[in-house]
N, C-alpha and C positions, 0 to 999 in steps of 0.2 A: 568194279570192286564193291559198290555200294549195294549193286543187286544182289550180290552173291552174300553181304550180310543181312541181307533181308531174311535169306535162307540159313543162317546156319550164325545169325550174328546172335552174342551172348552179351554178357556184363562187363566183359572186359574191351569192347568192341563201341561202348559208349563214347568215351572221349572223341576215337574219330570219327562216328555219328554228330557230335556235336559241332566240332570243327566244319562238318560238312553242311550244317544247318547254318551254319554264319559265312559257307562260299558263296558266291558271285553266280552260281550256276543254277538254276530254276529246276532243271531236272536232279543235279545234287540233291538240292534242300528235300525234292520230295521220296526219290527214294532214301534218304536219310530218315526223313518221316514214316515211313513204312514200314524201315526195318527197326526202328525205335519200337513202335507199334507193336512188332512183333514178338520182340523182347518180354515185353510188358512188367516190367520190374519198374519200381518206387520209384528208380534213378532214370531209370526211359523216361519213366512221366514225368521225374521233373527236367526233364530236357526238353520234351515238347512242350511244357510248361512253360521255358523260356521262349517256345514259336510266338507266343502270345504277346510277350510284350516285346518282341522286334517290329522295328520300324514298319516297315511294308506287310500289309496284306497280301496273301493270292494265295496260288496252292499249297504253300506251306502251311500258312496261317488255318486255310480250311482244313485239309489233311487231318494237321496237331488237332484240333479244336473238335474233329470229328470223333478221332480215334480217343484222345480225354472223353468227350462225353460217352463212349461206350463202356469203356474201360476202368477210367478212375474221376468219375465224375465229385466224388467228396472230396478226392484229394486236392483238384483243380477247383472245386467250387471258388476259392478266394482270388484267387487268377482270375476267370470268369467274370467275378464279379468288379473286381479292378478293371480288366480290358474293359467294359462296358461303361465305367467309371468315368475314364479315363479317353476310349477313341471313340464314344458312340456315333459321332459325327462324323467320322471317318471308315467308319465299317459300311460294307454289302450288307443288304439288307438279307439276303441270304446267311451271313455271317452274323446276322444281330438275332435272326430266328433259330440258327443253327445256337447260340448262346443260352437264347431264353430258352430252348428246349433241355440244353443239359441244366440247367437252373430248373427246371423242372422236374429233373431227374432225384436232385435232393433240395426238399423244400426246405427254406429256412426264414425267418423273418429278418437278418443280415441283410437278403436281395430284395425287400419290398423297396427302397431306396434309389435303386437300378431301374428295378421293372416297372413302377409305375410312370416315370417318364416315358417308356416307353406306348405306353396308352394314348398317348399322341402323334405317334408317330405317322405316318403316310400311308405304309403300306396297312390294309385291311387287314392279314393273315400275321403282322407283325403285334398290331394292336392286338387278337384272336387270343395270339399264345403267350402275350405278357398276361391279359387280365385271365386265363387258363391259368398261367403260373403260379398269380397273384391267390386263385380262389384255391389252390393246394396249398399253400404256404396255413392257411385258418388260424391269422394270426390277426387281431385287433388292427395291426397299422397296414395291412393289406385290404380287409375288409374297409378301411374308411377311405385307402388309393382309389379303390372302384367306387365306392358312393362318391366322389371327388369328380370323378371324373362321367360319371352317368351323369351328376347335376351341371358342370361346367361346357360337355363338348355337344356339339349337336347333337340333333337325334340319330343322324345314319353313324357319325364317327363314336359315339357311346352305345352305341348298338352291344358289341363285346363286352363293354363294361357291364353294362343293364344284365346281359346272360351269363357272365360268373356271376352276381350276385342273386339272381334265380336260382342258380345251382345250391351256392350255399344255402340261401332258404332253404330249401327241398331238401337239402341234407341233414341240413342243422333242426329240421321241423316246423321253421317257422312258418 
């Protein structure tokens, strides 16, 4: 049933998408997430909205998190930023870069708060796309996360930070 509102599911069809995102069934939650997706109305997205702050990760959690950031990234921005908030310890680092990327999608200085922790992080391509994030945001408390962290972390792990702040230079003329 859940496939076939993939294909042909509307607004009125949410509720039992919803329902279906809080069963027990792995394949449920994600075809629930697709046909949500598909939908693409304010009320879909705050349903996969809700994927974010249920308990467990995995493919729902990616799915929602994917199909928000293509779709209604400003509307999820505060979600976003709360789940980052909130599990950043408990997320794939694949789901921490999948985050920072739609945080990249609408800059705002709100997420410098989020994203510069993430400047420490382990993964190299994690660190890449926070201090990316950070130098699109071109906001004062962004600009001083990466001087923070160019002066505090070594030279290979501030490496990213040191090249957003290049970028700015060269943008900004300095």
């Amino acid at each position: 049933m859940l496939s076939e509102l993939r294909k042909v599911g509307t607004g009125l069809s949410i509720g039992v998408l919803r329902d279906a995102l809080r069963s027990t069934d792995k394949q449920s939650h994600v075809r629930a997430v697709f046909a949500l997706a598909h939908i693409g109305t304010d009320e879909a997205a705050d349903a996969l909205i809700e994927c974010l702050a249920m308990k467990k990760t995995g493919p729902r959690f990616t799915f929602a998190l994917k199909s928000l950031t293509e779709d209604h990234a400003a509307r999820a921005r505060p979600a976003f930023v709360r789940t980052l908030e909130e599990r950043r310890g408990e997320l794939r680092q694949g789901d921490k870069q999948l985050l920072v990327y739609a945080l990249f999608q609408t800059p705002h200085r709100s997420e410098v708060p989020v994203l510069a922790p993430l400047l420490r992080e382990r993964s190299r391509e994690t660190r890449r796309m926070a201090a990316v994030a950070l130098a699109e945001i071109k906001a004062t408390e962004a600009r001083e996360a990466l001087e923070e962290a160019a002066r505090s972390l070594s030279w290979l792990r501030g490496m990213q930070a040191r090249r957003a702040l290049r970028s700015l230079r060269y943008v900004s003329g300095e």
